[in-house]
C-alpha positions as CSV (number, residue, x, y, z in Angstrom):
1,X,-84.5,-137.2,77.5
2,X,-83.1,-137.2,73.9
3,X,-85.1,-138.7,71.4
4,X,-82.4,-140.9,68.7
5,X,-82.4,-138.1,65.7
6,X,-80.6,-136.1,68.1
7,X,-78.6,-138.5,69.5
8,X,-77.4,-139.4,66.2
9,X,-77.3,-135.4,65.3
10,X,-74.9,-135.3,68.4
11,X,-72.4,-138.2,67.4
12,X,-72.0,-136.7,64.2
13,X,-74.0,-140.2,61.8
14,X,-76.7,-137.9,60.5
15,X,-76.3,-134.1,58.8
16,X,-78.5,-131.4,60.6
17,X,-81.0,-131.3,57.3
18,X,-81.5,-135.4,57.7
19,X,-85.4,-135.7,56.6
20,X,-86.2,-140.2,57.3
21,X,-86.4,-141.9,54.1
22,X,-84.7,-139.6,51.6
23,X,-81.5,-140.8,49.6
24,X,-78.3,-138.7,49.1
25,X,-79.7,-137.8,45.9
26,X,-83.0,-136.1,46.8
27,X,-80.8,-134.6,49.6
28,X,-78.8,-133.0,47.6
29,X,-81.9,-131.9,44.9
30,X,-83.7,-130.2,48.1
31,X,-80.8,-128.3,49.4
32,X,-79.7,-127.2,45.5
33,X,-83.8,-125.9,45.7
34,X,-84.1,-124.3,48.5
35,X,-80.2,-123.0,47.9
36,X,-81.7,-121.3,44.6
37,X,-84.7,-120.1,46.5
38,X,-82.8,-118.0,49.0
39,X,-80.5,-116.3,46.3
40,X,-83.8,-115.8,44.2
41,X,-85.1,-114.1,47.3
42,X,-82.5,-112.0,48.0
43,X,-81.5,-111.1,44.5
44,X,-85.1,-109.5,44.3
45,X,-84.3,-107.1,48.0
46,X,-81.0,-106.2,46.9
47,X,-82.4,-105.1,43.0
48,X,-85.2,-103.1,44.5
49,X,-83.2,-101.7,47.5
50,X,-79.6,-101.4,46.7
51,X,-77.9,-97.8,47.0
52,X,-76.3,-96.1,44.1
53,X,-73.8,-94.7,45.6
54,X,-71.7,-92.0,44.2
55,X,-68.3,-92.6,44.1
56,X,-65.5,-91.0,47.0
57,X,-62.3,-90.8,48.3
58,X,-63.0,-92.9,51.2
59,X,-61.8,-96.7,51.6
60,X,-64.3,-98.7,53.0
61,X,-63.4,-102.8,53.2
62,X,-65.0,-106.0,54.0
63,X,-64.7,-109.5,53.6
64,X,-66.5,-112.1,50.9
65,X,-67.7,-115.3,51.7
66,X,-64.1,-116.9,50.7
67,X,-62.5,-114.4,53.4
68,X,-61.3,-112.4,50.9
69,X,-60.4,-108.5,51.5
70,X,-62.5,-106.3,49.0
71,X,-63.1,-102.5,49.1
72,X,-65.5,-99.7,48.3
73,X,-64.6,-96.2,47.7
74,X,-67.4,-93.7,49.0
75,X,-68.3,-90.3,50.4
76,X,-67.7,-90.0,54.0
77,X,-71.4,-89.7,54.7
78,X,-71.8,-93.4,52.8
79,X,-68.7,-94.8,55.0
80,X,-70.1,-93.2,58.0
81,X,-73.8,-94.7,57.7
82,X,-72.1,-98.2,57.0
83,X,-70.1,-97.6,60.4
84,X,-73.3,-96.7,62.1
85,X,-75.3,-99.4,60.6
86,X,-77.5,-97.2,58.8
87,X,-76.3,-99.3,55.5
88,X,-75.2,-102.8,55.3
89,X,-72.9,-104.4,52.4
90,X,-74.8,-107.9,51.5
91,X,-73.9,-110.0,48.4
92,X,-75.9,-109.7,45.3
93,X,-76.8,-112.8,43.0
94,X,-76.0,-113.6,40.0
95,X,-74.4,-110.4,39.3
96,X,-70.9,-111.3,37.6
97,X,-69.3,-108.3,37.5
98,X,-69.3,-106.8,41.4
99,X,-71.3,-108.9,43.5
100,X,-72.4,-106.8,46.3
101,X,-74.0,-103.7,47.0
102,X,-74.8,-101.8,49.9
103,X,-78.5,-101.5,50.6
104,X,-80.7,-99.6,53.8
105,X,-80.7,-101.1,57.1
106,X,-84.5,-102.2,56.5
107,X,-83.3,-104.6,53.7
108,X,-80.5,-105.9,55.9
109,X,-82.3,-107.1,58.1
110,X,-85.0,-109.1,55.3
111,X,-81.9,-110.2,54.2
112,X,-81.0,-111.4,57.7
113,X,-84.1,-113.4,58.1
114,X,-83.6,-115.3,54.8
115,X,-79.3,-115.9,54.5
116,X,-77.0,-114.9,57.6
117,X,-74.4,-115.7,55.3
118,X,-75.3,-113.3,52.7
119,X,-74.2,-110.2,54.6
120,X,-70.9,-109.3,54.4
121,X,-70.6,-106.1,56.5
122,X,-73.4,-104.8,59.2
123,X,-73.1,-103.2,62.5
124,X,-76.9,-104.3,64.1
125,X,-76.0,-103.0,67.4
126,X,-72.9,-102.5,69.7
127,X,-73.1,-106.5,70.4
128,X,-74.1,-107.8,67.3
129,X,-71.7,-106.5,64.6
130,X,-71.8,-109.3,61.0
131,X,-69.0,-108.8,59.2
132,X,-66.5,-107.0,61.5
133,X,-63.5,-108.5,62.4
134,X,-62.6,-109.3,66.0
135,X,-59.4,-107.3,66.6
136,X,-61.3,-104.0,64.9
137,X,-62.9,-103.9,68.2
138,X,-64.7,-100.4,67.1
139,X,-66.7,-101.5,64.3
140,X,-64.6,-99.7,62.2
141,X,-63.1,-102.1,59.7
């Protein structure tokens, strides 16, 4: 039996994050918090673990959060490690000018654990690929 905060989760009256008692307002301050947290978090990973990559001849694309088609040239040992999931392209905070980099499979999956959302290319296995569209079919974007 459903207890009535699901029930009302269900029919759409209350927002998955409802917490009894709190106004719009303090809503909105938690989520703005624990937003800030998260990107805090993961700014720290991607600083310490990100790849400085040398620059290739290879095209390798993925999306952005706003489904927007971006690209990075590499060495064909960089694009084949992203291909194999060795490397994983994740957004990086607060950095204006190119906000991504491609970090270690390790930090991937941190990053994982704190934002889905913030990786933006990531072959985890044969049936879990983040980042890849649908029609690519062979992870290859």
């Amino acid at each position: 039996m459903q207890n009535l905060k699901e029930k009302l989760l269900q029919a759409g009256l209350i927002p998955q994050n409802y917490r009894p008692g709190e106004t719009p307002e303090q809503r909105s301050a938690r989520m703005n918090k624990e937003q800030a947290e998260k990107r805090s978090k993961i700014a720290q990973l991607v600083k310490s673990a990100h790849l400085e990559l040398p620059m290739g001849e290879n095209l390798f694309f993925f999306t952005t959060r706003s489904k927007k088609m971006r690209r990075l040239l590499l060495e064909a040992e960089a694009k084949s490690a992203l291909e194999k999931g060795l490397y994983a392209v994740v957004d990086w905070p607060d950095r204006p000018d190119f906000p991504w980099a491609v970090v270690p499979r390790k930090c991937a999956e941190a990053i994982l654990a704190i934002d889905p959302g913030a990786v933006r290319f990531y072959i985890r296995s044969e049936a879990e690929q983040l980042g890849v569209a649908p029609e690519a079919g062979n992870g290859k974007p």
